[in-house]
C-alpha positions in Angstrom: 99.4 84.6 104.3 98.4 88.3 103.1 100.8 86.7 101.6 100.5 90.9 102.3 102.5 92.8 104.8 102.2 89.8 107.2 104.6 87.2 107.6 102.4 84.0 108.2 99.6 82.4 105.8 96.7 85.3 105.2 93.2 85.4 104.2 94.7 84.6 100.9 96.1 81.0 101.4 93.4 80.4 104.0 91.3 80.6 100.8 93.3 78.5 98.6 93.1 76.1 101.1 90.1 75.3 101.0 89.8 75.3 97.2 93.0 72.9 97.1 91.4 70.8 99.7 89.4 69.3 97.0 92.7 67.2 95.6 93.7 66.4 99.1 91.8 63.5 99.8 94.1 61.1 101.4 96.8 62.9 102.2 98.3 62.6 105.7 99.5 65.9 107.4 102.1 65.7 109.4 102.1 66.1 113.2 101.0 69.9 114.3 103.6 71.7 115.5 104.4 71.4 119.0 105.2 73.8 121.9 108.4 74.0 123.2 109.8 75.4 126.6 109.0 79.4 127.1 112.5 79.9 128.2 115.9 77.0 126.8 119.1 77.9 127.6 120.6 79.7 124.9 117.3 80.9 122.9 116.1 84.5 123.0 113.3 85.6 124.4 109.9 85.2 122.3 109.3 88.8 122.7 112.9 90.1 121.9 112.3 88.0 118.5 109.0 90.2 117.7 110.4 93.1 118.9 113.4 92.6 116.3 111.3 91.6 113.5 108.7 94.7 114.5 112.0 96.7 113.8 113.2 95.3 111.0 109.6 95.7 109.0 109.7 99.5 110.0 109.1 99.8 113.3 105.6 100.2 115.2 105.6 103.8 114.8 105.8 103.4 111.3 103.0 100.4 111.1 100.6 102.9 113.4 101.2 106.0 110.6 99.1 103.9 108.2 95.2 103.4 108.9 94.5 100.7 105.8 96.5 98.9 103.7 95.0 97.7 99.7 96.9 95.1 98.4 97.3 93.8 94.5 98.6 90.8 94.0 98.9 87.3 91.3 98.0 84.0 92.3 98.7 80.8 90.7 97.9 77.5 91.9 101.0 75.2 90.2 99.5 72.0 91.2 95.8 72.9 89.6 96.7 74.9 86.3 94.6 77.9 88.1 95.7 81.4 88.5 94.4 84.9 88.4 94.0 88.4 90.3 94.0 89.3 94.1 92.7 92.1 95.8 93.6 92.6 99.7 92.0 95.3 101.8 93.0 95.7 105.4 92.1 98.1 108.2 93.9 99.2 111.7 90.6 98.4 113.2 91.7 94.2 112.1 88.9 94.8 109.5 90.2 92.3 106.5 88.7 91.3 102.9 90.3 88.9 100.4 89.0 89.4 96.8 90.4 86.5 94.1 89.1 85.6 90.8 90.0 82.1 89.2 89.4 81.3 86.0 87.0 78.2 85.9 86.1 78.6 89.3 84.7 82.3 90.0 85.2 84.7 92.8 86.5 83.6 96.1 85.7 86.0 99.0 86.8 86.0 102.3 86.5 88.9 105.2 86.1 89.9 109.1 84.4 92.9 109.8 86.0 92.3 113.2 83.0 90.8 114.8 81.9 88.1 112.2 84.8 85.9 109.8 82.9 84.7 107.2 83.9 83.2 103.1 81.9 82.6 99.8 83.1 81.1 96.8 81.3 78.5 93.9 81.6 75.8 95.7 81.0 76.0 99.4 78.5 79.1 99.0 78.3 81.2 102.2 79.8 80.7 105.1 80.0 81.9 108.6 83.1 80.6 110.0 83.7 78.9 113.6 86.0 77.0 115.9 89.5 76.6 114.5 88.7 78.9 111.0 87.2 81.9 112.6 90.6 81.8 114.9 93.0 81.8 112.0 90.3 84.8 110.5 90.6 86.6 113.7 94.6 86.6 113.6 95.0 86.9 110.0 92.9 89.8 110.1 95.1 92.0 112.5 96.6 94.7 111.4 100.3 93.7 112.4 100.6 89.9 114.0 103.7 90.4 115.3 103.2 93.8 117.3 100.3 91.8 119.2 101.4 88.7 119.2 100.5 88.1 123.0 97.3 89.2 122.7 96.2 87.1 119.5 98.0 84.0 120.8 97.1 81.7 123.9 100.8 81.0 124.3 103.8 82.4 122.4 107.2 80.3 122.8 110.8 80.0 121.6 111.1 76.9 119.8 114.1 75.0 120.2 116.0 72.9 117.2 115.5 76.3 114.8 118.0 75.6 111.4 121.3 77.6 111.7 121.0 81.1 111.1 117.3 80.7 112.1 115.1 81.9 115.2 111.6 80.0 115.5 109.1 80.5 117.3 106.2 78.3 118.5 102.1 80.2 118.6 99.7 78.7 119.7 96.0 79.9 119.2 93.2 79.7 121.6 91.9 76.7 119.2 93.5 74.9 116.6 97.1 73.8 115.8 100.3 75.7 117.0 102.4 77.6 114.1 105.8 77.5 113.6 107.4 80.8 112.5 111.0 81.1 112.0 113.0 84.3 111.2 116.9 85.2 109.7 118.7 85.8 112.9 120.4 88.2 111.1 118.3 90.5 109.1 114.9 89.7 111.4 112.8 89.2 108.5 110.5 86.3 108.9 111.7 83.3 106.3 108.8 80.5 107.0 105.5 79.2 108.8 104.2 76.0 108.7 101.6 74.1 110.6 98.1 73.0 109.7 95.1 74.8 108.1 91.3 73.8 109.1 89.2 74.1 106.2 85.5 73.0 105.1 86.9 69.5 103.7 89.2 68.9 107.1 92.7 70.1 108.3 95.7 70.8 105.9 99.6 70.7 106.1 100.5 74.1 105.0 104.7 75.3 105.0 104.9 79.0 103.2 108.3 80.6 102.1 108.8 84.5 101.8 110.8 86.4 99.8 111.7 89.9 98.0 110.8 92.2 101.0 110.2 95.6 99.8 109.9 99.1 101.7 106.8 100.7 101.2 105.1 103.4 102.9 108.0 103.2 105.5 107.1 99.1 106.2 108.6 96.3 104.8 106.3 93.5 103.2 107.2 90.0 101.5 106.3 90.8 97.8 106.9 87.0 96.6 105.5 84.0 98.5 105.1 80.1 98.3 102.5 78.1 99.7 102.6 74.1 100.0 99.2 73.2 100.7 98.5 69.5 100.7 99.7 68.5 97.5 98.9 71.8 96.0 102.2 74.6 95.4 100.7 78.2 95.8 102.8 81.3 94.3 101.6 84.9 95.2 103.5 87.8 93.9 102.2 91.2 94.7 102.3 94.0 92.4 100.9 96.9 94.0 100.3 98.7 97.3 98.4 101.2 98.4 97.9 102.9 102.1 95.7 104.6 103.5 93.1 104.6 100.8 89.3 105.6 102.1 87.2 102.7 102.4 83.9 102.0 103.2 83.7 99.5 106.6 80.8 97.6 105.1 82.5 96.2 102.5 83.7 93.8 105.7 80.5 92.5 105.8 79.1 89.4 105.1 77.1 89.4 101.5 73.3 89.1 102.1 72.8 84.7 101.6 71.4 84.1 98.4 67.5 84.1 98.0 66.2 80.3 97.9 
């Protein structure tokens, strides 16, 4: 959502989220997306769409080469006047922390260390998340979305009515609002998600663009991303990667809470 490697909203806008939920007060999201038909007339299969876009990112052989994945990136929040550094760390073992520091605000963290999804930032403190937020932590956190797709999702489905030049796909998680993900029929690369976003201060209409993918370490990864969040326009542009870099698996942990 990052936006990292993976081509849906990451830890990263899950995050901004919930800091630009704060200015969303009265806005109305639009319906969740909806699931269509598993099998229309004249729409590939769900699973010949991953499979393609699999491919076209590097292949799985090349995704299951790498063991973690450290990701640098900007942030700037266009509708706030915020912006600063990102720091992504991801494991094989869907081990995932989300590092940002916003100037006026503090440090924003949010990680899985596969067992617990939890976040901590100024203003909500320390949280261990549940229900429709530790889902999207639990997905967001694998290593590749697509190459498991049918295990991470309760039901995955072709969506009919996809734009021209355009495949979409409807996923739908155990809890929470389906996703809408569309792909470039012809290159495979995933263009868009959109759908809703559970955060502390309620549910949020998200739609994220991706843009300038880039091969490294034999994948491809969207280096430049836009998030519409509420009212609130997110741009992420990474500007480094590193794989397989030793790290230590409790830095996945939850921090210790604060003493009262």
């Amino acid at each position: 959502m990052t936006i990292s490697r993976k081509a849906r909203p990451t830890a990263l806008v899950s995050l901004l989220t919930t800091l630009a939920a704060a200015g969303c007060a009265g806005h109305t999201a639009p319906p969740p997306a909806t699931a269509g038909a598993a099998a229309t007339p004249g729409l590939r299969s769900p699973d010949a769409i991953l499979a393609d876009s699999v491919q076209a990112t590097g292949g799985a052989a090349a995704w299951q080469a790498h063991q973690t994945q450290h990701t640098k990136m900007t942030i700037g929040l266009q509708g706030m006047g915020m912006g600063g550094p990102a720091e992504h760390f991801q494991t094989r073992t869907n081990k995932s922390l989300m590092i940002s520091t916003l100037p006026g605000v503090g440090q924003v963290l949010e990680g899985s260390n596969g067992e617990v999804a939890w976040s901590q930032d100024p203003v909500n403190g320390l949280r261990f998340l549940d229900g429709a937020e530790a889902e999207q932590s639990r997905i967001e956190s694998a290593w590749n979305p697509d190459l498991s797709a049918r295990e991470l999702y309760a039901r995955v489905e072709t969506a009919a009515g996809a734009p021209a030049g355009l495949e979409c796909l409807t996923l739908t998680p155990r809890t929470g609002s389906a996703i809408r993900s569309c792909y470039d029929a012809r290159t495979h690369l995933q263009v868009s998600q959109e759908g809703t976003r559970a955060t502390p201060q309620g549910d949020i209409p998200f739609r994220t663009t991706l843009s300038d993918w880039r091969d490294f370490g034999g994948v491809k990864m969207p280096y430049a991303s836009e998030t519409q969040a509420g009212p609130v326009t997110i741009v992420t542009t990474i500007t480094a990667v590193t794989f397989d870099e030793p790290v230590d698996d409790k830095m996945f942990d939850p921090p210790a809470p604060a003493a009262p």
